[in-house]
Every structure is written in structure tokens, then in C-alpha cells.
PyMOL Python script that loads the backbone (N, CA, C, O; Angstrom):
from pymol import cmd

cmd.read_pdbstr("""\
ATOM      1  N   UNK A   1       0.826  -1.190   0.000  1.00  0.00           N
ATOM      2  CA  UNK A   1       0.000   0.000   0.000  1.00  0.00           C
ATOM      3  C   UNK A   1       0.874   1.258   0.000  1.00  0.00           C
ATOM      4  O   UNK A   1       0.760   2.239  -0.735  1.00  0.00           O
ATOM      5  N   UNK A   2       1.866   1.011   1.076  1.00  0.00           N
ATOM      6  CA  UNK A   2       2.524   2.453   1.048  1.00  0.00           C
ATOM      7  C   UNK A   2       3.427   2.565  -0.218  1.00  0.00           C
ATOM      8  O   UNK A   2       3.546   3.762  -0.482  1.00  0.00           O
ATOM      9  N   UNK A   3       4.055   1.846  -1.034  1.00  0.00           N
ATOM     10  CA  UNK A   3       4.773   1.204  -2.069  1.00  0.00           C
ATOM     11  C   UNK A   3       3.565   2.312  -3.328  1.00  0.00           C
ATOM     12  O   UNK A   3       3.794   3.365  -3.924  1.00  0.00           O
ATOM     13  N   UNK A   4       2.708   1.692  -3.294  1.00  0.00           N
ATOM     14  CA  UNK A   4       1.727   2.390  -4.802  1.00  0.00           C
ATOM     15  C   UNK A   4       1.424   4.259  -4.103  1.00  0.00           C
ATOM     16  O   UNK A   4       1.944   5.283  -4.547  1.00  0.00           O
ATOM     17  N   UNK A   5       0.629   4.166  -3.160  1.00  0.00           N
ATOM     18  CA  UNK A   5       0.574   5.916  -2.571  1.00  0.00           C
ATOM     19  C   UNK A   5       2.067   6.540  -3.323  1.00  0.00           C
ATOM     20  O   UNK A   5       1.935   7.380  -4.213  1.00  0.00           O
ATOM     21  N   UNK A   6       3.570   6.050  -2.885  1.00  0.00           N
ATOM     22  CA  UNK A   6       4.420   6.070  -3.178  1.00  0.00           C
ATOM     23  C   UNK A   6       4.608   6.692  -4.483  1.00  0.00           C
ATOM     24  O   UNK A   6       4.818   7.901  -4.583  1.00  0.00           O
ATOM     25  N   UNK A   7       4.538   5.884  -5.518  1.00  0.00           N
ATOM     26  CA  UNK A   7       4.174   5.917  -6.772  1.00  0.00           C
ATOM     27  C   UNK A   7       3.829   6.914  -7.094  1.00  0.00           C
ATOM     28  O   UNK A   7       4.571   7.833  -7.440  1.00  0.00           O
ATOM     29  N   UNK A   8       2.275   6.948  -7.036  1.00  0.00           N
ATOM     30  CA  UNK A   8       1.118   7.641  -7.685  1.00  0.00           C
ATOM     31  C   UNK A   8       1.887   9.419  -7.329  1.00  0.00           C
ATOM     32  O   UNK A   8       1.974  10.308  -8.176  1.00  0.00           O
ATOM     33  N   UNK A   9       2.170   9.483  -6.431  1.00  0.00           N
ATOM     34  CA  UNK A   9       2.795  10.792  -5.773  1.00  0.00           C
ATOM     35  C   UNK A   9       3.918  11.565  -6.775  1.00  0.00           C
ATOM     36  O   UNK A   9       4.025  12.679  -7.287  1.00  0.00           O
ATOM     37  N   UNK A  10       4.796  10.134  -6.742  1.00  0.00           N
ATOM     38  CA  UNK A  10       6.245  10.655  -7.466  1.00  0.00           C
ATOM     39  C   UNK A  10       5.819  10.954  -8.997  1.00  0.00           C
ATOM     40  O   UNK A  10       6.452  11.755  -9.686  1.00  0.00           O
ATOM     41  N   UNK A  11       4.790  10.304  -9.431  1.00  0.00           N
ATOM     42  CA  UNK A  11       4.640  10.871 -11.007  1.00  0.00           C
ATOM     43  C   UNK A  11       3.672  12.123 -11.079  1.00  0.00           C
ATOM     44  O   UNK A  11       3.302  12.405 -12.219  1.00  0.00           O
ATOM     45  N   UNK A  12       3.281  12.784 -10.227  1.00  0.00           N
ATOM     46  CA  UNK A  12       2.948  14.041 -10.080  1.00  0.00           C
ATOM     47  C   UNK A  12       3.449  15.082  -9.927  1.00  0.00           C
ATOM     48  O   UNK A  12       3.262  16.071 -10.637  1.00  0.00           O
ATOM     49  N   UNK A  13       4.295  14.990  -8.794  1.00  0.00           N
ATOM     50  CA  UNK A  13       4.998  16.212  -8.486  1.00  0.00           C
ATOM     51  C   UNK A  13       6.473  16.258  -9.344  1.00  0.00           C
ATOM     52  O   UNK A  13       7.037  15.372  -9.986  1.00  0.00           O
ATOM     53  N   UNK A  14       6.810  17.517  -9.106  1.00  0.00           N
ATOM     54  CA  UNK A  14       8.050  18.091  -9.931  1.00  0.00           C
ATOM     55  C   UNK A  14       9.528  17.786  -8.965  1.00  0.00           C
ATOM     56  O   UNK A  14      10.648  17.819  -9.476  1.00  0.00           O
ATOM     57  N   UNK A  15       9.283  17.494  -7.514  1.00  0.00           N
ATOM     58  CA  UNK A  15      10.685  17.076  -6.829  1.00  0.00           C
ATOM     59  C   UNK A  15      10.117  15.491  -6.029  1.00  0.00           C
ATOM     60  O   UNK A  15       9.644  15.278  -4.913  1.00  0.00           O
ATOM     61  N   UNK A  16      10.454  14.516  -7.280  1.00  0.00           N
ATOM     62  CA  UNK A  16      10.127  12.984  -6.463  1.00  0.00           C
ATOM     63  C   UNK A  16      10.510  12.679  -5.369  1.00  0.00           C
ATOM     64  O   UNK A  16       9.894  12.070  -4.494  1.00  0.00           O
ATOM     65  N   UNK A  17      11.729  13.155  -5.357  1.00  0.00           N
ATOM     66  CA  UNK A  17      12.860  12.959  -3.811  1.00  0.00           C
ATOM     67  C   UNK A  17      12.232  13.383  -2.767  1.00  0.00           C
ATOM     68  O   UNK A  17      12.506  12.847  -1.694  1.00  0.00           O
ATOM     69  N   UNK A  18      11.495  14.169  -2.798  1.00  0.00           N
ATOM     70  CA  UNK A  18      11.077  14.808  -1.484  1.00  0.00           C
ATOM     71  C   UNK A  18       9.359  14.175  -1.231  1.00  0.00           C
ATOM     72  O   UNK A  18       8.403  14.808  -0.784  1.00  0.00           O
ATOM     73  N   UNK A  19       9.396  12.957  -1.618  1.00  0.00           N
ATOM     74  CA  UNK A  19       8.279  12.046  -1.087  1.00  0.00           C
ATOM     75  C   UNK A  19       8.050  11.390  -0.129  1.00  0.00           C
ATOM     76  O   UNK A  19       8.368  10.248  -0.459  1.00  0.00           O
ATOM     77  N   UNK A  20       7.704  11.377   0.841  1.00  0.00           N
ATOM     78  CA  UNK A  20       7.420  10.291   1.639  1.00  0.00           C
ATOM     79  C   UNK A  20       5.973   9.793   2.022  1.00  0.00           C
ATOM     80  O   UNK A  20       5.022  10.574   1.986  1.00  0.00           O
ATOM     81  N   UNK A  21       5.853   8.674   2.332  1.00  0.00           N
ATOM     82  CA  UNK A  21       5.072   8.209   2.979  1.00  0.00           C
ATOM     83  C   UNK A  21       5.096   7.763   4.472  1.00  0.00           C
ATOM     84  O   UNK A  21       6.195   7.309   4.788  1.00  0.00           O
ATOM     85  N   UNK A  22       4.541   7.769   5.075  1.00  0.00           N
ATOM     86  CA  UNK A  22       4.278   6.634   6.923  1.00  0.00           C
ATOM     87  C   UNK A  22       3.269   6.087   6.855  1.00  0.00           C
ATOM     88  O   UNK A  22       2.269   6.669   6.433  1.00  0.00           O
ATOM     89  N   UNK A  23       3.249   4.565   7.330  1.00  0.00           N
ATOM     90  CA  UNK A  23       2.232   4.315   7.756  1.00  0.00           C
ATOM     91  C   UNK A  23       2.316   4.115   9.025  1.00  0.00           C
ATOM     92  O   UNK A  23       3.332   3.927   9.693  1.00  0.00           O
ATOM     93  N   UNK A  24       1.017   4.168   9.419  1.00  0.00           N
ATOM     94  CA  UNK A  24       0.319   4.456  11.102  1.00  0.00           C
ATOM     95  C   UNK A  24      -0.850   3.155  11.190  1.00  0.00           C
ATOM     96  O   UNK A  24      -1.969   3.170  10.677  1.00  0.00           O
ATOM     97  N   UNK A  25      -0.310   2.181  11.895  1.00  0.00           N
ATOM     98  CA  UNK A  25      -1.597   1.305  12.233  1.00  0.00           C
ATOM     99  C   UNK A  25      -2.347   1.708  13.736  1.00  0.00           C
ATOM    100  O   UNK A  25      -1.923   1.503  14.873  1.00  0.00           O
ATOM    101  N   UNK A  26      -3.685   2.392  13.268  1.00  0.00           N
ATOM    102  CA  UNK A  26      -4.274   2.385  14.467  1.00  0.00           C
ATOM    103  C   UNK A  26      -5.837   1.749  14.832  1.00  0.00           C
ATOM    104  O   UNK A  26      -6.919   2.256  14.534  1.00  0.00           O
ATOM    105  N   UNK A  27      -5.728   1.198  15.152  1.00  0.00           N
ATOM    106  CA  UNK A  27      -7.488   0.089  15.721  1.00  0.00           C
ATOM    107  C   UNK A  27      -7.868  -0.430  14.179  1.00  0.00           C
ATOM    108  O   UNK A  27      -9.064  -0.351  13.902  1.00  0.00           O
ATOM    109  N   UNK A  28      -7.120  -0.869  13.311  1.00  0.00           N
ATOM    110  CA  UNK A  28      -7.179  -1.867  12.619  1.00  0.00           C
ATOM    111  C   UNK A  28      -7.278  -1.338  11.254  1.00  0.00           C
ATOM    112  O   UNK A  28      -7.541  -2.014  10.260  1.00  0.00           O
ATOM    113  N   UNK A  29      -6.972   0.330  11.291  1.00  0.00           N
ATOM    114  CA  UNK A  29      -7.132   1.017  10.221  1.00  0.00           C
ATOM    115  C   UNK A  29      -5.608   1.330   9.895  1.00  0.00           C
ATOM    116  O   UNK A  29      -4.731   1.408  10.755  1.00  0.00           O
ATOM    117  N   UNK A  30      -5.413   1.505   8.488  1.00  0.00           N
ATOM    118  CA  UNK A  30      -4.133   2.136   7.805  1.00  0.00           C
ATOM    119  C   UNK A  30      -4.113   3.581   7.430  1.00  0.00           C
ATOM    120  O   UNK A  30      -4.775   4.022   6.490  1.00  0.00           O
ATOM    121  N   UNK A  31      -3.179   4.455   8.341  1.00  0.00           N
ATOM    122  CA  UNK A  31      -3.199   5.976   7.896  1.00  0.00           C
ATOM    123  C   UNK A  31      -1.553   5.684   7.337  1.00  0.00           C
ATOM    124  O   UNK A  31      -0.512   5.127   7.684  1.00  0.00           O
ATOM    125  N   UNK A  32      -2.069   6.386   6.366  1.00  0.00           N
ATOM    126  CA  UNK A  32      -0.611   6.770   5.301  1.00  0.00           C
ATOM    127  C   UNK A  32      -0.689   7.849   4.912  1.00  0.00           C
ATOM    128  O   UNK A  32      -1.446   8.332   4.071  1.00  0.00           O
ATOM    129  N   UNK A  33       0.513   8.524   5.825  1.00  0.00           N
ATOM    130  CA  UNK A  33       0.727  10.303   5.716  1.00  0.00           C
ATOM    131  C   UNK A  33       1.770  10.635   4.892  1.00  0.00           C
ATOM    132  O   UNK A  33       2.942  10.417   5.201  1.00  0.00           O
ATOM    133  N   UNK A  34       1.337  11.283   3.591  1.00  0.00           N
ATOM    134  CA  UNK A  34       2.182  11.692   2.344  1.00  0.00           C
ATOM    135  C   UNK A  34       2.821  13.265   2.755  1.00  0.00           C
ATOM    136  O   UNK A  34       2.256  14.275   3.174  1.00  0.00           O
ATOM    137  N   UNK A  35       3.925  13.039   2.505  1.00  0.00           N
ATOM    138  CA  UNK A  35       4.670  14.545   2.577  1.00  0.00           C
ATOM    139  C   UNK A  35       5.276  14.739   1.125  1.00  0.00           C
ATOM    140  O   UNK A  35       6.053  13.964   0.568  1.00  0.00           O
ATOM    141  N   UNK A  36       4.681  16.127   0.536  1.00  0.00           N
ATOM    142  CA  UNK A  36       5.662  16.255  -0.512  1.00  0.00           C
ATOM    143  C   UNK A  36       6.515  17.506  -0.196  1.00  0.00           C
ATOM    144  O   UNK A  36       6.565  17.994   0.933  1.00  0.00           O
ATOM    145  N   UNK A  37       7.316  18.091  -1.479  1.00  0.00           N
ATOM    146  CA  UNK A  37       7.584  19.230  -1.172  1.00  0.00           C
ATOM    147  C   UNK A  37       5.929  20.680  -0.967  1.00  0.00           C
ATOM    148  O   UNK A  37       4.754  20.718  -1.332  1.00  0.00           O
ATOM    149  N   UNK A  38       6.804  21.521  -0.247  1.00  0.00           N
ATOM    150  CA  UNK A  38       5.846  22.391  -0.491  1.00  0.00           C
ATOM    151  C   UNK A  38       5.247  23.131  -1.362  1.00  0.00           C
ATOM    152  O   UNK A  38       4.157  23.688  -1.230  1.00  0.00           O
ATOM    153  N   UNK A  39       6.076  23.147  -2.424  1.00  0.00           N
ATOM    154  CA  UNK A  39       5.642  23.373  -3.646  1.00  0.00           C
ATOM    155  C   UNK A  39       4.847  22.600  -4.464  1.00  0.00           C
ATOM    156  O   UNK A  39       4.068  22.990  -5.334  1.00  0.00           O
ATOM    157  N   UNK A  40       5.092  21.523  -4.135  1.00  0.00           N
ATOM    158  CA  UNK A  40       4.141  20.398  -5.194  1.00  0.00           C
ATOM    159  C   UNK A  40       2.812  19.839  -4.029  1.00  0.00           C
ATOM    160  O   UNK A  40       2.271  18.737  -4.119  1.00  0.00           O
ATOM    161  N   UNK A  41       2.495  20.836  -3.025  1.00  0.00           N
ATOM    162  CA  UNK A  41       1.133  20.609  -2.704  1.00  0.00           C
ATOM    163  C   UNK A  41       0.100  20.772  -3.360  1.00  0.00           C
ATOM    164  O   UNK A  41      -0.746  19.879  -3.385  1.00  0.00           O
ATOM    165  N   UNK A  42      -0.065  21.901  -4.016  1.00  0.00           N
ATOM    166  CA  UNK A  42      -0.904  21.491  -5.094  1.00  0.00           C
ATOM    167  C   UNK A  42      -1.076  20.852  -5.860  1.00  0.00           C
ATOM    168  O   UNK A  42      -2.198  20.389  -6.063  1.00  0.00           O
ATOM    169  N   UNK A  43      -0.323  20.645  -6.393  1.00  0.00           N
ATOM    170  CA  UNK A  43      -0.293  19.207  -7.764  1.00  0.00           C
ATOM    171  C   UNK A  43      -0.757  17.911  -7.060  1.00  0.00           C
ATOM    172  O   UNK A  43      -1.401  17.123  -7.753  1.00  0.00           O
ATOM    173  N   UNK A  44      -0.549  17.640  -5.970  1.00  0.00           N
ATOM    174  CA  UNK A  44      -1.227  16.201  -5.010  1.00  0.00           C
ATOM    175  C   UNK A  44      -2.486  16.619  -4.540  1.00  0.00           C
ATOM    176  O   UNK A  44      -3.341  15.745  -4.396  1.00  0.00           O
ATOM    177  N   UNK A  45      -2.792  17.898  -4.246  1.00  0.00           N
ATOM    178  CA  UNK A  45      -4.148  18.340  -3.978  1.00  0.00           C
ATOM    179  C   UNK A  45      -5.200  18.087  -5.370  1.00  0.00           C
ATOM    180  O   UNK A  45      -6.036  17.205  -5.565  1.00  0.00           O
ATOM    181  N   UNK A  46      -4.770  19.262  -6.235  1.00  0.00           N
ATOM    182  CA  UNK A  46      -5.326  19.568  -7.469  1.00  0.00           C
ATOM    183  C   UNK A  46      -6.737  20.555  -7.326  1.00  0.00           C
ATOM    184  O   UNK A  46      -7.264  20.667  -6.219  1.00  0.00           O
ATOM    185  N   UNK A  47      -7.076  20.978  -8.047  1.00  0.00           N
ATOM    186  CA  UNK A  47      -8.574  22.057  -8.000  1.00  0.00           C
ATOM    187  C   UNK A  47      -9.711  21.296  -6.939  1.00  0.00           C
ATOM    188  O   UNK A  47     -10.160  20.152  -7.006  1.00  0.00           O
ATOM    189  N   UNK A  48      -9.943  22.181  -6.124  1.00  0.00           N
ATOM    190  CA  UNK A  48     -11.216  21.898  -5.301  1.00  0.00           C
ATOM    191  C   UNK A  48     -10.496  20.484  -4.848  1.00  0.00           C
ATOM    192  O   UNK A  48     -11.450  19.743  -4.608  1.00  0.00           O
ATOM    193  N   UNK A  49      -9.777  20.051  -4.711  1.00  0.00           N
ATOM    194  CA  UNK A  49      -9.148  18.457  -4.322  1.00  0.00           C
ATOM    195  C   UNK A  49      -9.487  17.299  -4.897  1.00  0.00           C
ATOM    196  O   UNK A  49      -9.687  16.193  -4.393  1.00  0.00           O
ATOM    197  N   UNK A  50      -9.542  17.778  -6.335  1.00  0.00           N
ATOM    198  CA  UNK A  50      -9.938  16.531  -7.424  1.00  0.00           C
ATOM    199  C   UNK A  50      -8.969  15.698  -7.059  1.00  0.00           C
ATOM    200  O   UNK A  50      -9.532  14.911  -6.298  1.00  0.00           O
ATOM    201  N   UNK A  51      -7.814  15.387  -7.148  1.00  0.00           N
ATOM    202  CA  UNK A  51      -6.679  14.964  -7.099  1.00  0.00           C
ATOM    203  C   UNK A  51      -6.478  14.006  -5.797  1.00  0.00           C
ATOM    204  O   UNK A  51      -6.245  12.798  -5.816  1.00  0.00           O
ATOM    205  N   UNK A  52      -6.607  14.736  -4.816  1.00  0.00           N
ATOM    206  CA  UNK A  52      -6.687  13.810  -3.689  1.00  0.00           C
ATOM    207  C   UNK A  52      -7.459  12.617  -3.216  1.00  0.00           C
ATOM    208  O   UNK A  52      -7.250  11.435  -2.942  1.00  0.00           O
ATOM    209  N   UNK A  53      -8.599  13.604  -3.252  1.00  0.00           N
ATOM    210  CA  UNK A  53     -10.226  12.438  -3.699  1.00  0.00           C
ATOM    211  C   UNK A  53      -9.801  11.240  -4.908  1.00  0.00           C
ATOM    212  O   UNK A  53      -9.991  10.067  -4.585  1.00  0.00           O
ATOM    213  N   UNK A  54      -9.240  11.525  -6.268  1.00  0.00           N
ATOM    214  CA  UNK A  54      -8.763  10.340  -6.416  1.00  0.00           C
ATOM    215  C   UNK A  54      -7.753   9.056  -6.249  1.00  0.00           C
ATOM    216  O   UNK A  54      -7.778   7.873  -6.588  1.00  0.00           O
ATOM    217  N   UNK A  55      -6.980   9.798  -5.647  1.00  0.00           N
ATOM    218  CA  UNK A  55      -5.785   8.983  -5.043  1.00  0.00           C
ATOM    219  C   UNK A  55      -6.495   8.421  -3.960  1.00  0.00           C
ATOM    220  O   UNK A  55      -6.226   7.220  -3.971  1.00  0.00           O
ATOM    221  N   UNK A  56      -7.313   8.694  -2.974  1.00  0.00           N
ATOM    222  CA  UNK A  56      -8.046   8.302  -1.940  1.00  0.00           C
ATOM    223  C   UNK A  56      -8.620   7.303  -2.557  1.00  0.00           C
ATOM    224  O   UNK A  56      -8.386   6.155  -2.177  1.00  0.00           O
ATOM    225  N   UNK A  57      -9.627   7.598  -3.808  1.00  0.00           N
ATOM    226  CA  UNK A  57     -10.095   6.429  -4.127  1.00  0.00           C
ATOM    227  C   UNK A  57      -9.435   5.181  -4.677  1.00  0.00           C
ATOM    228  O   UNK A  57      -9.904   4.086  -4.364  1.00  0.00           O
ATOM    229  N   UNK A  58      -8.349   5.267  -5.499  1.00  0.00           N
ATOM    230  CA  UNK A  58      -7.713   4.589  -6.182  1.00  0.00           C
ATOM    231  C   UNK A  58      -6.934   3.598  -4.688  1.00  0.00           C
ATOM    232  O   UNK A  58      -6.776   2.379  -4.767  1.00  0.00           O
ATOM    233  N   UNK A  59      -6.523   4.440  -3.389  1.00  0.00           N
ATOM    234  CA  UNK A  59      -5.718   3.832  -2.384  1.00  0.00           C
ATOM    235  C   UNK A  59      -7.141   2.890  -1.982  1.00  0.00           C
ATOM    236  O   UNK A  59      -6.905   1.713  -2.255  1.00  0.00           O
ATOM    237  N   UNK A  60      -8.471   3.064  -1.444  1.00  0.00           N
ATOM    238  CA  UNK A  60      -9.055   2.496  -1.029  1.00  0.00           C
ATOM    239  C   UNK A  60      -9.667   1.317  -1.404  1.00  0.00           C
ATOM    240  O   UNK A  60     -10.404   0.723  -0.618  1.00  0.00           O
ATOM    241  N   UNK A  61      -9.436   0.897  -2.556  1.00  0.00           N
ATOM    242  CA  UNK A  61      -9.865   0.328  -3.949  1.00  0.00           C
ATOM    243  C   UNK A  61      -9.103  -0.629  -3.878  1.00  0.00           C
ATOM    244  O   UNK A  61      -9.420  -1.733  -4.320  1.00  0.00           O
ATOM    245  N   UNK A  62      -7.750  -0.335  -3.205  1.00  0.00           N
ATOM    246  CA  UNK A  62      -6.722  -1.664  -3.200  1.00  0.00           C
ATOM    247  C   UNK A  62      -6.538  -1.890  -1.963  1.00  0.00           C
ATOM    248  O   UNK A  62      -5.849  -2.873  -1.692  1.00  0.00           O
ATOM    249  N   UNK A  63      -7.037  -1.140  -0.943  1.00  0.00           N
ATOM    250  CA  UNK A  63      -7.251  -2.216   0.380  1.00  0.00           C
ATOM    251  C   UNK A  63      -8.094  -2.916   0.558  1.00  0.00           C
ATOM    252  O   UNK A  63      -8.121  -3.621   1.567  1.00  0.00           O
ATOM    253  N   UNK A  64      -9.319  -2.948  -0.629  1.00  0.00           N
ATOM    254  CA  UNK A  64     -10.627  -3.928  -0.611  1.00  0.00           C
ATOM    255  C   UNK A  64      -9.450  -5.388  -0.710  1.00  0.00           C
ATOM    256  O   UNK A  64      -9.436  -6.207   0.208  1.00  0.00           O
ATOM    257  N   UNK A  65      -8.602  -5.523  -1.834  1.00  0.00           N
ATOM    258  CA  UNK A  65      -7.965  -6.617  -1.843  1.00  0.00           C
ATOM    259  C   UNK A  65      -7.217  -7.294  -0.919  1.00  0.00           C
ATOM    260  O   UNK A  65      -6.952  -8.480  -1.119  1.00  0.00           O
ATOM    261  N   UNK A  66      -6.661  -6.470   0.504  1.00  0.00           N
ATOM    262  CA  UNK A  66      -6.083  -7.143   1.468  1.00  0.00           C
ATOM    263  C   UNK A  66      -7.253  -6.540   2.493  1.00  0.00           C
ATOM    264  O   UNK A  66      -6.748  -6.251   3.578  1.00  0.00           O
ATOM    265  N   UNK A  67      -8.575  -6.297   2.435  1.00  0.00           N
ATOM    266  CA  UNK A  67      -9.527  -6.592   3.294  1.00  0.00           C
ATOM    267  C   UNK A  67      -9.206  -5.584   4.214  1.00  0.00           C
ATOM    268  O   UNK A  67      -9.245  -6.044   5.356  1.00  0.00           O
ATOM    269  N   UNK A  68      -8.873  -4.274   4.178  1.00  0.00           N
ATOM    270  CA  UNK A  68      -8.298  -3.215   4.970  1.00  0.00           C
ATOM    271  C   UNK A  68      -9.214  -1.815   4.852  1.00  0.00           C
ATOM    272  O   UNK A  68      -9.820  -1.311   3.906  1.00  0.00           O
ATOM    273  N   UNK A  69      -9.074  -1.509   5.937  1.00  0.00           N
ATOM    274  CA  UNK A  69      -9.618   0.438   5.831  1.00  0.00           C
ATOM    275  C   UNK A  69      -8.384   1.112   5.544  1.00  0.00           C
ATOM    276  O   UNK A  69      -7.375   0.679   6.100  1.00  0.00           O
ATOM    277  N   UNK A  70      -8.301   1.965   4.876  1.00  0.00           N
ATOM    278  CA  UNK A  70      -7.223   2.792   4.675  1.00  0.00           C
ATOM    279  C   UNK A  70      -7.263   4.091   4.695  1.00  0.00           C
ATOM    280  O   UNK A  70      -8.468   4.332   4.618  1.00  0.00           O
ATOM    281  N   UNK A  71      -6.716   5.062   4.749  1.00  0.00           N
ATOM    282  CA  UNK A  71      -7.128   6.516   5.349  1.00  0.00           C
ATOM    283  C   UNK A  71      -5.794   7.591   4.774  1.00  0.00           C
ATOM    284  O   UNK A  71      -4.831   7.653   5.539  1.00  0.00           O
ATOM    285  N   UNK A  72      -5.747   8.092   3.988  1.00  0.00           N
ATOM    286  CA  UNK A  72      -4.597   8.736   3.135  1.00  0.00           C
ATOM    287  C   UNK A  72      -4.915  10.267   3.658  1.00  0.00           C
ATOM    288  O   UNK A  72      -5.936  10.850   3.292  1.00  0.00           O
ATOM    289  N   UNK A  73      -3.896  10.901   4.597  1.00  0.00           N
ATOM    290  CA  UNK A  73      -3.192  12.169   5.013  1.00  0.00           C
ATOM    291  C   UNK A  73      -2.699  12.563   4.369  1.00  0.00           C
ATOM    292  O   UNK A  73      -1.866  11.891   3.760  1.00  0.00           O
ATOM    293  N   UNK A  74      -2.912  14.031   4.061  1.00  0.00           N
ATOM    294  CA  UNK A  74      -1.651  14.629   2.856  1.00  0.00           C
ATOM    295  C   UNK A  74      -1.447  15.698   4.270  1.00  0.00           C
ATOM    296  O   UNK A  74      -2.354  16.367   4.765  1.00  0.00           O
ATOM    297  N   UNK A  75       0.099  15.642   4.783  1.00  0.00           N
ATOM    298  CA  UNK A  75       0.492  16.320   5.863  1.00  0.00           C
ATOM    299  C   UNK A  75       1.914  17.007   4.929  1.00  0.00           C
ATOM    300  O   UNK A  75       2.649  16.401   4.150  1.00  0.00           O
ATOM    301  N   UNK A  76       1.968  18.599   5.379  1.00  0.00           N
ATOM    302  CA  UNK A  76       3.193  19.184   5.517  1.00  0.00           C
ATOM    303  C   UNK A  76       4.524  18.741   6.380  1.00  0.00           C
ATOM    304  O   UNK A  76       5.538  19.439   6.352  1.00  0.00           O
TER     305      UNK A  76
END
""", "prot")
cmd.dss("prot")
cmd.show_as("cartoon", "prot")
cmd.util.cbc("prot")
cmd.orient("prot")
């Protein structure tokens, strides 16, 4: 999971290097907190948060397959 968030991130923004992910297991849920640069917050956001909303969906979509809640943070 954190491997694809990973991904999807680095082919967006303009400084890949400055990607990260964490994951956080808490009461049986997966939070995975994305840091990019500060500049490429928007580009992971996108208008009105088109962008996020789909990465959210696209992340949640593949924890149906390992039977998981998943919960995607975009943190500074």
C-alpha cells in the first residue's frame, strides 16, 4: 500500500525525492501520511481536491484486496 501511494505521488509532483510516505496502524485502520515538497502541494491536492479524492479512491480500492480500511493524510 505504502509502495503504490508512493508511486502515484512521485509521477505528479516536480521534486520525487522529497516524497514520503508513513504508515500508522491504528485500531485496525491504515493511515498513510504523504509529505511532498511544499511546492508540489498542489499538484497532489489539485482544483477543489480533485486529485486527492482520487488517489483516496484509487488507495481504497486496493485495500478492498487485502480486506483493509485505509485513510490517506496529505500532511506538511
Amino acid at each position: 500500500m505504502k509502495e503504490l501511494l508512493e508511486h502515484i505521488a512521485r509521477l505528479l509532483v516536480e521534486h520525487p525525492d522529497d516524497v514520503s510516505v508513513t504508515e500508522v496502524d491504528a485500531d485496525g485502520e491504515l493511515i498513510l501520511e504523504l509529505r511532498v515538497a511544499e511546492d508540489d502541494m498542489g499538484k497532489v491536492i489539485g482544483k477543489q481536491g480533485r486529485i486527492a479524492k482520487a488517489i483516496r479512491v484509487v488507495m481504497k480500492a486496493s485495500a478492498v484486496n487485502e480486506d483493509r480500511k485505509v485513510i490517506v493524510e496529505i500532511v506538511q
